[in-house]
N, C-alpha and C positions, 0 to 999 in steps of 0.2 A: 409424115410428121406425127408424132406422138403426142397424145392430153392425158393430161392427169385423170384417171380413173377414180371413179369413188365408191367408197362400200355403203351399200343400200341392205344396213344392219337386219331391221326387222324381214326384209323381202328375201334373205339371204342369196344373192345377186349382186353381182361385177356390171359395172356398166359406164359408160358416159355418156353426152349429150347428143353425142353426131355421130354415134357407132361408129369408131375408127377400125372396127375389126377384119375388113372387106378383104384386104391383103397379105393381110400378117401370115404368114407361114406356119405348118404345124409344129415346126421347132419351136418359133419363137412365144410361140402361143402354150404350149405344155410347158417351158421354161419359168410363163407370166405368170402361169397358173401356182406353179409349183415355186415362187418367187412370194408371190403374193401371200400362198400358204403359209411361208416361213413367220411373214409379216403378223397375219391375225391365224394363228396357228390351233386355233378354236373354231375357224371356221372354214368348214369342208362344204358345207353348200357350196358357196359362195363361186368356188372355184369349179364346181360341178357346175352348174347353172351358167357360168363365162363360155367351158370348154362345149356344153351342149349346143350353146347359141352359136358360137363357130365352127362348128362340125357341120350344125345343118344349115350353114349357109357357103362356106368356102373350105373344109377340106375333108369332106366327105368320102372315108377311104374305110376299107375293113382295120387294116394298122392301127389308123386312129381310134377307131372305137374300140379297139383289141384295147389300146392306149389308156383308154380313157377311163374301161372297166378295169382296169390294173389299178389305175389312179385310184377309184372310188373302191375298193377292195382294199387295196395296205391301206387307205386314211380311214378305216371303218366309216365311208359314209353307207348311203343307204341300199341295202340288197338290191331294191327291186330295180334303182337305178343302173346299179352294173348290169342286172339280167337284161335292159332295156337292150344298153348300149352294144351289148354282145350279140343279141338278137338282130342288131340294126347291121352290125360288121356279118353276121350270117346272110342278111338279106342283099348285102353286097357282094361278099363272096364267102359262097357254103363249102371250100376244099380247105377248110383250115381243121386237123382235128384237135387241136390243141384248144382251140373257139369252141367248137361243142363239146371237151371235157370241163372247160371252165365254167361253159352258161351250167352244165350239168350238174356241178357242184354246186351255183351259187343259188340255182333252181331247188337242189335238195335242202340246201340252207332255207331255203323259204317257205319249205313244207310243199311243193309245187313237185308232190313225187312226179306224176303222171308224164308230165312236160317233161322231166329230168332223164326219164328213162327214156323216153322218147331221143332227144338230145343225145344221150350216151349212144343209144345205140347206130346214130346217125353217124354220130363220132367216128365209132368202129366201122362203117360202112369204109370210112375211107384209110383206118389204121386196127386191119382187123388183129394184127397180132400183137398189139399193145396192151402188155401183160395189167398194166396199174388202171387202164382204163376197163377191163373184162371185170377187174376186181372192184371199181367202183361202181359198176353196174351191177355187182352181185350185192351191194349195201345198198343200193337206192331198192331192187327187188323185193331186199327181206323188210327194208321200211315199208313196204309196198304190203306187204306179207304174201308175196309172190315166190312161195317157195320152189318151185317148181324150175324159174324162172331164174331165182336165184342161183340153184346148183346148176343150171345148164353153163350161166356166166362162171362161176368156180371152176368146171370141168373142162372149162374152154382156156381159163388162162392157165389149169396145171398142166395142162396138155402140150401147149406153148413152152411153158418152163417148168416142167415135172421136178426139179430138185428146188423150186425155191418155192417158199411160205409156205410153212409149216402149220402155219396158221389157218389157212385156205383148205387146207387136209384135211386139218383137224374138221372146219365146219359142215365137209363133206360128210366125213361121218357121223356128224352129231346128226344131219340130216337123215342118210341113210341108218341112222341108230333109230330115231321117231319113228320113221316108216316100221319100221319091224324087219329090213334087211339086213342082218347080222353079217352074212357074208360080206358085202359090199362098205359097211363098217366098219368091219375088222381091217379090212383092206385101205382104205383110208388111212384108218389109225395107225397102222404100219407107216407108210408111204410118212406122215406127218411124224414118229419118232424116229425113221432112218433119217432125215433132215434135221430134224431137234433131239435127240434122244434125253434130255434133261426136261420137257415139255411136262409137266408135273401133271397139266389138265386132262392133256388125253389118257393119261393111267389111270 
């Protein structure tokens, strides 16, 4: 049997008197959630703080929290909530690598390089030839100013797929340009105009 739920404005929190949420199922609970959103559609706590409270008491699953940080990610709520809840679906179950490119991304949105690369490369432990994740571990490294680190993740995903991103060529040899390897440069900058040959930046 169902009550009228009330919004508890200032606390930004779902709730009612007798916590009828014991049972409710994950469908119909991301449904309420996402119902209620439409309702006061300003407020994205709200529904973050409902779906936390029933995750950690009745449907405690990695899905759900995968679920959950989707939710709090398209409504712009708050980062560090998503990184929680993805962390909590890792601590459930770590074979997702789709889980640790996401926490990875939402970690480097937070400035939490450290973690992010960590994350990434966990990711890859279990999807090592996933060209877009080699390459977002090569952007969290050079945030990192881990160049070294960086071009290992670049030369791992051209290697994988040697005709695409041109862009990834290119970086290789602005790297090997710094160092003072011209050979290894030139050769790059090659590889990255027989893919793009209109690429204005590497000329």
């Amino acid at each position: 049997r169902s009550r009228m739920m009330h919004h508890q404005q200032d606390a930004g929190t779902w709730g009612d008197d007798a916590y009828i949420l014991q049972n409710i199922d994950s469908i119909a609970f991301f449904g309420g959630a996402l119902c209620v959103t439409k309702t006061c559609p300003r407020d994205v706590a709200g529904p973050i703080s409902f779906a936390e409270m029933h995750l950690s008491r009745t449907a405690a699953t990695d899905e759900n929290y995968n679920r959950l940080a989707d939710y709090i990610l398209r409504h712009g709520g708050p980062l560090e909530r998503a990184a929680d809840a993805l962390r909590q679906s890792l601590r459930l179950s770590g074979q997702n690598p789709e889980t640790h490119a996401l926490l990875a991304v939402t970690l480097e949105r937070l400035g939490q390089l450290d973690e992010a690369a960590g994350t990434a490369r966990a990711g890859l432990e279990l999807d090592p030839n996933h060209v877009g994740y080699w390459h977002h571990l090569s952007h969290i490294e050079r945030l990192r100013g881990q160049t070294s680190a960086e071009l290992e993740a670049l030369e791992t995903a051209v290697r994988i797929t040697p005709h695409w991103g041109a862009h990834l060529h290119e970086r290789i040899s602005q790297i090997y340009a710094d160092r003072g390897d011209v050979m290894q440069a030139l050769a790059a900058a090659e590889w990255s105009l027989a893919i793009d040959p209109h690429n204005a930046g590497i000329k």
